[in-house]
Backbone as CSV, one residue per row, in Angstrom:
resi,resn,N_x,N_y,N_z,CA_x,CA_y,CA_z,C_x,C_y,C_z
1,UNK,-11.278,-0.058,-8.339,-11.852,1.218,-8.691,-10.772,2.286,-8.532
2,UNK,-10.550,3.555,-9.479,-9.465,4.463,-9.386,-10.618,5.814,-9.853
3,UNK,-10.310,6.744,-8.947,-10.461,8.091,-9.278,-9.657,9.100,-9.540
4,UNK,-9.450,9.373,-10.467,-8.203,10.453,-10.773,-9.420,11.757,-11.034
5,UNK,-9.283,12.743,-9.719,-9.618,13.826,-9.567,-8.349,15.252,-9.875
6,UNK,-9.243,16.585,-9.439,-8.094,17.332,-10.039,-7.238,18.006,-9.049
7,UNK,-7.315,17.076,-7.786,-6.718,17.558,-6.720,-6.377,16.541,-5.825
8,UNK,-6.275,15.262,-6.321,-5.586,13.957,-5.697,-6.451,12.888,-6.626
9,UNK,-6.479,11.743,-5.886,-6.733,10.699,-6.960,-6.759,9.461,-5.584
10,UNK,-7.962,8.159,-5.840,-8.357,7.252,-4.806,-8.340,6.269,-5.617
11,UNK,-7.811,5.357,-4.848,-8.006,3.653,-5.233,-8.345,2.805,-4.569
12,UNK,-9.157,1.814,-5.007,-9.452,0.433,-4.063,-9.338,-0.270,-4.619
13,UNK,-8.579,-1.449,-3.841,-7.953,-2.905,-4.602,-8.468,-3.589,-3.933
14,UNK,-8.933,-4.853,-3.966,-8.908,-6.388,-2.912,-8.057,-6.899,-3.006
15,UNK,-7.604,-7.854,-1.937,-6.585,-8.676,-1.984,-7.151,-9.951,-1.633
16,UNK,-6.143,-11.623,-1.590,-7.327,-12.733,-1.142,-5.721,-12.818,-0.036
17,UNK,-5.760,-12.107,0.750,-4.718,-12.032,2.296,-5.397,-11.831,3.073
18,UNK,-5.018,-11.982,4.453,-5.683,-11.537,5.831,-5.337,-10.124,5.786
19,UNK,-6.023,-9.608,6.273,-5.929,-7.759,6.792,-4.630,-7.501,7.701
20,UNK,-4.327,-8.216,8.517,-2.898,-7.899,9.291,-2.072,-7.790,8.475
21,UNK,-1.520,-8.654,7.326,-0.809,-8.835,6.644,-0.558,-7.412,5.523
22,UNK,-1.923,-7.281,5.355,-1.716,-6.052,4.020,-1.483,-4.999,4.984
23,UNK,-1.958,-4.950,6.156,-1.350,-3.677,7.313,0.001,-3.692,7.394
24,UNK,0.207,-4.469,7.558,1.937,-4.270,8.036,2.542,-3.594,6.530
25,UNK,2.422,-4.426,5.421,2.615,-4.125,4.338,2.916,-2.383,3.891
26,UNK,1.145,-1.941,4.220,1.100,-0.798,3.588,2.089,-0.014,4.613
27,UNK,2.178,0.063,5.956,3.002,0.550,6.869,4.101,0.835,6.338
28,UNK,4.956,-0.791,5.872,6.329,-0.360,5.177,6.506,0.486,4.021
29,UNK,5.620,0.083,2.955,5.150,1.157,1.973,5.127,2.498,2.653
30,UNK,3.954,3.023,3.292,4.305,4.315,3.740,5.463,5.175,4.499
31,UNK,6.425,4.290,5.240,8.001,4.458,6.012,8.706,4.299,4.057
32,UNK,8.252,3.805,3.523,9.526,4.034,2.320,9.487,5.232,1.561
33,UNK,8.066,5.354,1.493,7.712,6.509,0.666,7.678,7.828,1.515
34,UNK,8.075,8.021,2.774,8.694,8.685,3.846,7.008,9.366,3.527
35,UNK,5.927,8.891,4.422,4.676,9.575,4.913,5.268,9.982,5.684
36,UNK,4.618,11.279,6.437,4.989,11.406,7.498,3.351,11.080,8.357
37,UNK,3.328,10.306,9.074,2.040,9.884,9.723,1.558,10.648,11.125
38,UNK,0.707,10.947,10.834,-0.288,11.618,11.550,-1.196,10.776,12.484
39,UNK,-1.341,10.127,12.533,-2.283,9.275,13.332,-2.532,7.911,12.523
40,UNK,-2.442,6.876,13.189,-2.301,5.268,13.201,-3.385,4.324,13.856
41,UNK,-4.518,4.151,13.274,-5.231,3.548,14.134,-5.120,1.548,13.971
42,UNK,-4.417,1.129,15.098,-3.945,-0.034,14.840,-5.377,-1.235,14.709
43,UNK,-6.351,-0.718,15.837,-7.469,-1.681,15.459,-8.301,-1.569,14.423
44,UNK,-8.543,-0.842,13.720,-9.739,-0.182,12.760,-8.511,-0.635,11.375
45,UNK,-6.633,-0.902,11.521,-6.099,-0.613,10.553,-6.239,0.677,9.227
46,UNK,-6.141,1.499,9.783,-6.593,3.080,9.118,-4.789,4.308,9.718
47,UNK,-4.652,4.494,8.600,-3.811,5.508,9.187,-4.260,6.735,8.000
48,UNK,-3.565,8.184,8.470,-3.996,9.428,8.033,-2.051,10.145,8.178
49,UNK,-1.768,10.673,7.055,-0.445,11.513,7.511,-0.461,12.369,5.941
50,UNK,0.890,12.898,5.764,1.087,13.934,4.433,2.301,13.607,3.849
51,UNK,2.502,13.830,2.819,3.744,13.529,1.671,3.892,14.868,0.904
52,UNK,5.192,15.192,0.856,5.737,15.823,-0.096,5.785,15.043,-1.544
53,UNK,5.779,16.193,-2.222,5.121,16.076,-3.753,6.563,16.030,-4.577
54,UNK,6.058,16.073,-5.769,7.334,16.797,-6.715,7.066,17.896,-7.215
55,UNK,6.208,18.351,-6.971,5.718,19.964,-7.419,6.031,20.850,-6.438
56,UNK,5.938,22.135,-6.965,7.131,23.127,-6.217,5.494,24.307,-6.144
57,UNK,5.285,25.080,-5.197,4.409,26.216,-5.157,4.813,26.972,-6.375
58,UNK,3.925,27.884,-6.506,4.122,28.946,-7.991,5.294,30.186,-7.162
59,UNK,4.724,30.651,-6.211,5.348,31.649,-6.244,6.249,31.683,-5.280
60,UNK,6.774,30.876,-4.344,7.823,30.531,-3.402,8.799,29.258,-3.931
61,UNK,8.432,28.298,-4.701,8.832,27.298,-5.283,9.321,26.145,-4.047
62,UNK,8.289,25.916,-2.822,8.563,25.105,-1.575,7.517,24.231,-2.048
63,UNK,8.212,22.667,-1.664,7.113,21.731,-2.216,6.002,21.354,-1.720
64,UNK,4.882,21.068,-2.931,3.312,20.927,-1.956,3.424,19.333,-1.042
65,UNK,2.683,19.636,-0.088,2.096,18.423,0.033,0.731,17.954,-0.025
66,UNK,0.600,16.684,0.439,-0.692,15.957,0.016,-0.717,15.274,1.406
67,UNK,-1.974,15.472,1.441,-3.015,14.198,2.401,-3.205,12.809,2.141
68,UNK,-2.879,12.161,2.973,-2.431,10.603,3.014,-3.842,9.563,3.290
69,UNK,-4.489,9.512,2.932,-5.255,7.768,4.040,-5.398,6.625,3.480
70,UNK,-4.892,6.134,4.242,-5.315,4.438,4.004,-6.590,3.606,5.124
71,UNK,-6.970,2.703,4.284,-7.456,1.912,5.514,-7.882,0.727,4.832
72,UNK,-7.508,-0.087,5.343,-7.802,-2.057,5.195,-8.819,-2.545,5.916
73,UNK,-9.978,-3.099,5.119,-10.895,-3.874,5.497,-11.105,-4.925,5.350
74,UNK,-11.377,-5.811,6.460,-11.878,-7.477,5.600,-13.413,-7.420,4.923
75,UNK,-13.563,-8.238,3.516,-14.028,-8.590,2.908,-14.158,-10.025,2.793
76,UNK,-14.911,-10.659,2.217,-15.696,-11.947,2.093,-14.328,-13.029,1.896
77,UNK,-13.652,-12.985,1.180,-12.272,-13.296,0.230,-10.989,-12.681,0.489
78,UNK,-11.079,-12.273,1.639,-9.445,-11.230,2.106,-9.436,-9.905,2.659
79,UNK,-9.421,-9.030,1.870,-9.195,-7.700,2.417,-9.279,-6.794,0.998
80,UNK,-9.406,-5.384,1.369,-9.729,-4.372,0.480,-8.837,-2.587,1.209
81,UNK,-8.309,-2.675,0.330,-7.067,-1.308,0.366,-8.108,-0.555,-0.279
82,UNK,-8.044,0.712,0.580,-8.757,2.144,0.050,-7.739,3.251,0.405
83,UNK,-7.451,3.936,-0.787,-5.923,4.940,-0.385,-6.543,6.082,-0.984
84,UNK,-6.564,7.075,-0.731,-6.580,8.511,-1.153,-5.776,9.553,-0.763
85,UNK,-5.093,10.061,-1.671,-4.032,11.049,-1.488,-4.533,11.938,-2.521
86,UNK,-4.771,13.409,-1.834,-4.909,14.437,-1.861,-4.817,15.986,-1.605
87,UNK,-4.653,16.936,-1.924,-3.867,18.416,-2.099,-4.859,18.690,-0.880
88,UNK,-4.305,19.806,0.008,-4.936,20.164,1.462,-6.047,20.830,0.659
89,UNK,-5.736,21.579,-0.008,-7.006,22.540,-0.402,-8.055,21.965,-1.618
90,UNK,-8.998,22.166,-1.890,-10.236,22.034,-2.729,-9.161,22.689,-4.330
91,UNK,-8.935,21.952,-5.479,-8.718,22.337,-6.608,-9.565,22.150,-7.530
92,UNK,-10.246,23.261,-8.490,-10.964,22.823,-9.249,-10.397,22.442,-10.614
93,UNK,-9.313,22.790,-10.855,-8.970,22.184,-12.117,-7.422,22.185,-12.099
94,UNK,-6.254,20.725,-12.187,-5.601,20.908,-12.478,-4.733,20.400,-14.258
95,UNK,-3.420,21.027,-14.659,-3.437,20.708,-15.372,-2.501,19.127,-16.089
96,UNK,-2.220,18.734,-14.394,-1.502,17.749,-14.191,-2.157,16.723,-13.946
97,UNK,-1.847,15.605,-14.226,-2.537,14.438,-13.892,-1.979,14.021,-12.185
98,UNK,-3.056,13.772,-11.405,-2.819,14.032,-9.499,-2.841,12.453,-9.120
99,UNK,-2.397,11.705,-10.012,-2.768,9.997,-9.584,-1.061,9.707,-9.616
100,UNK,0.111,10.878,-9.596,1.332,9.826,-9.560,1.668,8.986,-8.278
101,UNK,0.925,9.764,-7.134,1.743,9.322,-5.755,0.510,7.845,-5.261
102,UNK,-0.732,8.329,-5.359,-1.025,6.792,-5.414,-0.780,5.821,-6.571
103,UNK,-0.389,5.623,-7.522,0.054,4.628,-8.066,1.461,4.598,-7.777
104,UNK,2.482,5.339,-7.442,3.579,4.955,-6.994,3.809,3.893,-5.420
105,UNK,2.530,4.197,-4.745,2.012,3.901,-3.425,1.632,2.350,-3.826
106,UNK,0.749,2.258,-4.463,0.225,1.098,-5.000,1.182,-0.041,-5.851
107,UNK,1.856,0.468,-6.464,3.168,-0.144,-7.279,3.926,-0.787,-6.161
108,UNK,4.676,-0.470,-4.925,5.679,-0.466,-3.906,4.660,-1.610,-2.781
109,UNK,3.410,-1.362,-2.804,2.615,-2.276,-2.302,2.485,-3.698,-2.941
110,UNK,2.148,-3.139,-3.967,1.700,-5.095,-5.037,3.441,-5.619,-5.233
111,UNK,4.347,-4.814,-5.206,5.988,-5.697,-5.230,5.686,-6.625,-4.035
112,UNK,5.221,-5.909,-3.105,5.248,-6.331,-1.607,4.776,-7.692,-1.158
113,UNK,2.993,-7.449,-1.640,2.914,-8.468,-1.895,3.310,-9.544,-2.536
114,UNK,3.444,-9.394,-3.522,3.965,-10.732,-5.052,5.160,-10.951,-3.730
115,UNK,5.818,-10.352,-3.281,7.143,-10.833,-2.461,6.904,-11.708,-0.990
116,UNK,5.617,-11.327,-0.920,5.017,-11.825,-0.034,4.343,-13.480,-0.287
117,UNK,4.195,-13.299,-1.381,3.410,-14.755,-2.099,3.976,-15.735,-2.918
118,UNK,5.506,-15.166,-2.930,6.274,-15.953,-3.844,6.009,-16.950,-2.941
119,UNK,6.484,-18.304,-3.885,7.029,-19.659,-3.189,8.388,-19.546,-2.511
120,UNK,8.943,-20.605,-1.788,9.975,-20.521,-0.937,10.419,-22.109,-0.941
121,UNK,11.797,-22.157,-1.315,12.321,-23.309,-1.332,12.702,-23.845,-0.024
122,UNK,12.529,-25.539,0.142,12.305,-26.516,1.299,13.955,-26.667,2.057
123,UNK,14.177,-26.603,3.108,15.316,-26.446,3.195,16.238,-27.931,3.301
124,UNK,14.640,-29.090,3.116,15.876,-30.068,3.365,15.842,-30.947,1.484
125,UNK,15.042,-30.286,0.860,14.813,-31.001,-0.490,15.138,-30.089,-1.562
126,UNK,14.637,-28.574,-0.934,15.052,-27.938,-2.415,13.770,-27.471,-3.307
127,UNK,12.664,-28.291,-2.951,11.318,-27.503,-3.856,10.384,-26.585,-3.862
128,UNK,10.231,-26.083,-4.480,9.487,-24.886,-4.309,8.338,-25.110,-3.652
129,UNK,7.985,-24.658,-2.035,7.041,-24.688,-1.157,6.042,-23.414,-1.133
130,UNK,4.325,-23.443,-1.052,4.104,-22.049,-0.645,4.588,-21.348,0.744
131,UNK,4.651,-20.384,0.738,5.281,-20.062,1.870,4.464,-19.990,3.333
132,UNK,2.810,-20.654,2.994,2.108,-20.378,4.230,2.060,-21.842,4.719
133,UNK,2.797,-22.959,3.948,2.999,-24.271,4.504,3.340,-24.656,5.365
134,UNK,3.099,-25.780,6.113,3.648,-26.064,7.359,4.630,-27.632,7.297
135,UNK,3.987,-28.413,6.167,5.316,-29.110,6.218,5.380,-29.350,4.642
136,UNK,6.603,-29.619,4.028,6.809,-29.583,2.365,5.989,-30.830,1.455
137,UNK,4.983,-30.743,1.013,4.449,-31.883,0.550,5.121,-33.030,-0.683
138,UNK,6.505,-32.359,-0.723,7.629,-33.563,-1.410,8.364,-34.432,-0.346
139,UNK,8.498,-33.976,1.012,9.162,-34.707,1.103,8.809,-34.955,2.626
140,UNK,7.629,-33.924,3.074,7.342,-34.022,4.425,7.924,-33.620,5.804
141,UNK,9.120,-33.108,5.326,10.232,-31.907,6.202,9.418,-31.010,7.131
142,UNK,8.944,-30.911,8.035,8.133,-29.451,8.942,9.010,-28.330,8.512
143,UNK,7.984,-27.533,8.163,8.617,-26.049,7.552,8.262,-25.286,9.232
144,UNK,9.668,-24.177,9.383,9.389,-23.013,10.417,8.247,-22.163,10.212
């Protein structure tokens, strides 16, 4: 589900991962995309912080920022990302589209994953193993 409002913009994705996993994830995501975080709630997996924009104020030209949250839930099948990033103040109409920083957010996340889910070659055979294996089913090697 995506909401592109006129003063930020929300998304929710599922994933079929454990919730620790997409936590840590979005964490690095947010340290790349330099959040600055405001509060971290490690058990609930929920954090809240602000980002500078690429938009400049009208009449000082200092850049806006936006309101940050995430939070990861388990679901039946994995987990579910809910992100909303949004302008401090109430806008009723802008003339920009307000969905670049969560889909840039979201983009830097799903690399993450897919990088996370690639396969991983066996170190004593060479074949492409999943990476949550424990021993290589070509050749029976115990994977670390």
């Amino acid at each position: 589900m995506e909401i592109n409002g006129s003063g930020g913009s929300l998304i929710e994705r599922k994933y079929r991962l454990p919730v620790t996993v997409i936590w840590q994830l979005a964490l690095d995501t947010a340290r790349e995309m330099e959040i600055s975080l405001k509060e971290v709630d490690e058990k609930e997996h929920l954090f809240q912080g602000s980002l500078l924009t690429g938009e400049k104020t009208f009449l000082f030209g200092e850049p806006k920022k936006k309101e940050v949250s995430l939070v990861v839930t388990p679901v039946e099948e994995g987990c579910q990302v809910i992100l909303d990033i949004h302008k401090e103040r109430i806008e009723v109409y802008s003339f920009r589209p307000q969905n670049k920083e969560t889909e840039a957010f979201m983009k830097r996340l799903e690399a993450k994953i897919e990088a996370y889910t690639q396969d991983s070659p066996c170190p004593h055979c060479g074949r492409q193993v999943p990476h949550d294996a424990r021993f290589c089913p070509y050749c029976g090697n115990l994977l670390a």
